[in-house]
Phi, psi and omega in degrees: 000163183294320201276030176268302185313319172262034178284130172242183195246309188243078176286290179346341192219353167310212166268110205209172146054203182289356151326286179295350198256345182257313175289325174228062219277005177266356168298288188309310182313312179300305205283321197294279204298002177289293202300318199288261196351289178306306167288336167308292132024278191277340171316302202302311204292327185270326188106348210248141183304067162306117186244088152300138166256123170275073201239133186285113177233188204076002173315136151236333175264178179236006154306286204288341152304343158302294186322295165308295179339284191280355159304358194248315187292015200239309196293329180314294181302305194299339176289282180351308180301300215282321177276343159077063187222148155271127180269141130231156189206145159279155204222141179181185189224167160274092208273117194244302198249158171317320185322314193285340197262351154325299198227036172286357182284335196262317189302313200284354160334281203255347204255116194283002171198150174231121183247103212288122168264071198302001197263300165321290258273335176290300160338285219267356195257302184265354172063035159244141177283126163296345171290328208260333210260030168288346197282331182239328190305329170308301217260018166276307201282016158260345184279353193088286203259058127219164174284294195223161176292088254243036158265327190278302181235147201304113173317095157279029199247345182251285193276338162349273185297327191277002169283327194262001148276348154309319206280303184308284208299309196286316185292339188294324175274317192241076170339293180282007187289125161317130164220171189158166203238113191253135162124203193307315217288321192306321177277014181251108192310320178304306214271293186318322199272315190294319156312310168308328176329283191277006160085045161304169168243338169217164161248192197204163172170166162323145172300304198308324193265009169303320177260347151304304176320303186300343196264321153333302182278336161298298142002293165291354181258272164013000000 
């Protein structure tokens, strides 16, 4: 069956993300046309414009972010023709891996908000699972070398730093590209400030840690 052939050992590093989405690109076209249809759907019946953010994740390249991009921009025109509507939507990526933050002057070419998905980009940055480093992480942070569980609140001397070269290298190509931060970190006053540091425009976090964030981010503009 398919999914015993696509069954993997390591999925965390797998066919994941825009991987699958380059491999089976009829996953995505089906997921681009829900979002086009559904936001056509309530513009028309409410009157009021829905501006979808479209982000494609797992980017490492700025190949393969094309490759999505315009696969989104193809479904788009084809819902528009057919609903006979003007859509608008943002197009943008999930900043995961060290690469992306590498060669984000190239992904800002075409991809309009980059949202840093810090709970991978740690994972991939320290080449730990989160599920699994519960086993050893106490007894790094009593050895000193980690400070903190660097799941919970943002490595800033490490994944930190590959955001704010993200940030720097994408505004440098997209002056005006939406940046901002999705996962645990978005709810940690430290990981909040750092964000403002470096001149994010939102976190993202758990419903539950919404007020902790908000009261967190005032605090940093302040």
């Amino acid at each position: 069956s398919r999914s015993a052939a696509l069954h993997e050992t390591n999925p965390m590093l797998g066919l994941r993300g825009c991987r699958l989405g380059i491999m089976y690109p009829e996953i995505y076209e089906m997921q681009c046309r829900a979002i086009f249809e559904a936001s056509a759907k309530v513009s028309k019946d409410s009157g009021e414009t829905v501006v979808p953010e479209v982000m494609i994740p797992l980017v490492g390249s700025k190949q393969e972010y094309d490759i999505m991009h315009d696969m989104v921009q193809r479904v788009a025109k084809d819902v528009s023709d057919e609903m006979a509507t003007k859509l608008e939507f943002l197009t943008g990526t999930m900043i995961e891996l060290p690469r992306a933050c590498l060669h984000a002057d190239r992904i800002a070419e075409k991809a309009e908000f980059f949202s840093y998905g810090t709970n991978d980009l740690t994972q991939t940055t320290y080449g730990l699972s989160r599920d699994d480093s519960g086993s050893f992480l106490e007894r790094y942070q009593d050895q000193g070398i980690y400070e903190q569980d660097p799941f919970v609140s943002i490595d800033v001397d490490g994944v930190g730093e590959l955001v704010e070269l993200a940030t720097e290298r994408g505004r440098k190509t997209r002056p005006d590209i939406k940046l901002g931060i999705c996962g645990e970190h978005g709810g940690d006053p430290a990981s909040v400030t750092f964000c403002h540091k470096v001149g994010l425009d939102y976190v993202s976090c758990s419903p539950y840690r919404v007020p902790i964030a908000g009261l967190a981010a005032a605090q940093a503009a302040l």
